[in-house]
C-alpha positions in Angstrom: -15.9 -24.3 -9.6 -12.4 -23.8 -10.9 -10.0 -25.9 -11.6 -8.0 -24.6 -8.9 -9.1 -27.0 -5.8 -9.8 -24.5 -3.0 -7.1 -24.5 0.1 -5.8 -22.0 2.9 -4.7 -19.0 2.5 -7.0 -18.9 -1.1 -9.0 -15.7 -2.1 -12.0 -17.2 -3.5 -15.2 -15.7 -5.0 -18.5 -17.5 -3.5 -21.5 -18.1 -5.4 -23.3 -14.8 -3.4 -20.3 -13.1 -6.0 -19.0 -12.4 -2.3 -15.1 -12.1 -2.4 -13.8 -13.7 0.5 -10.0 -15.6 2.2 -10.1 -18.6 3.5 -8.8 -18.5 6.8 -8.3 -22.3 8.2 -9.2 -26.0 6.7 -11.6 -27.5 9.3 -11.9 -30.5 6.8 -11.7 -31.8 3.1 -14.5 -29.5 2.5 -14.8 -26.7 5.0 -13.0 -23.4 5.6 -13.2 -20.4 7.8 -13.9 -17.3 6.1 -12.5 -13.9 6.6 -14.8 -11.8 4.6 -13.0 -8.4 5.3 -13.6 -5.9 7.9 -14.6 -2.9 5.5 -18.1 -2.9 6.6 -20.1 -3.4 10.0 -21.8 -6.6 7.6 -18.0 -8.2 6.9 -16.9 -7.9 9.7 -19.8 -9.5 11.4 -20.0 -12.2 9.3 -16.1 -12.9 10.0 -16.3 -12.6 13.7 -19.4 -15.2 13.5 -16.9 -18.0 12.3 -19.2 -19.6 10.1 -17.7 -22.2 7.6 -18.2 -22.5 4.0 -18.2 -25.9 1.9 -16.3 -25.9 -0.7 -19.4 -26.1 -2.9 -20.1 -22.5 -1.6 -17.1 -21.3 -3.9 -17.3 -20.6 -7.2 -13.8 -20.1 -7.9 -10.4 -19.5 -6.7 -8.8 -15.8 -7.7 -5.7 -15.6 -6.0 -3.2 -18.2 -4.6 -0.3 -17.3 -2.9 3.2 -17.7 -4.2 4.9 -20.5 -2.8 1.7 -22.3 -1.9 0.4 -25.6 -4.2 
């Protein structure tokens, strides 16, 4: 993972090289995905509400500004 700890709001890239946001913090370690809604498969796999562990990510992308 990178040194970037994972948090809301994050655009991370999963270890399935899947590029997704994390939506909410359930936990220390959890997050809801959103993984888009380009496709009939992202969008499904959003709606389903799954959560990731943070050992799902491989690395963090993009942060928002104004965000630690």
């Amino acid at each position: 993972m990178s040194e970037l700890i994972p948090q809301e709001c994050d655009v991370v890239i999963l270890k399935t090289g899947e590029r997704v946001g994390l939506m909410d913090q359930l936990d220390e370690t959890h997050f809801l995905p959103d993984y888009g809604v380009e496709t009939p498969e992202q969008e499904e796999k959003t709606m389903a509400m799954m959560p990731i562990s943070i050992d799902d990510i491989e690395k963090v992308v993009y942060r928002p500004k104004g965000t630690r």
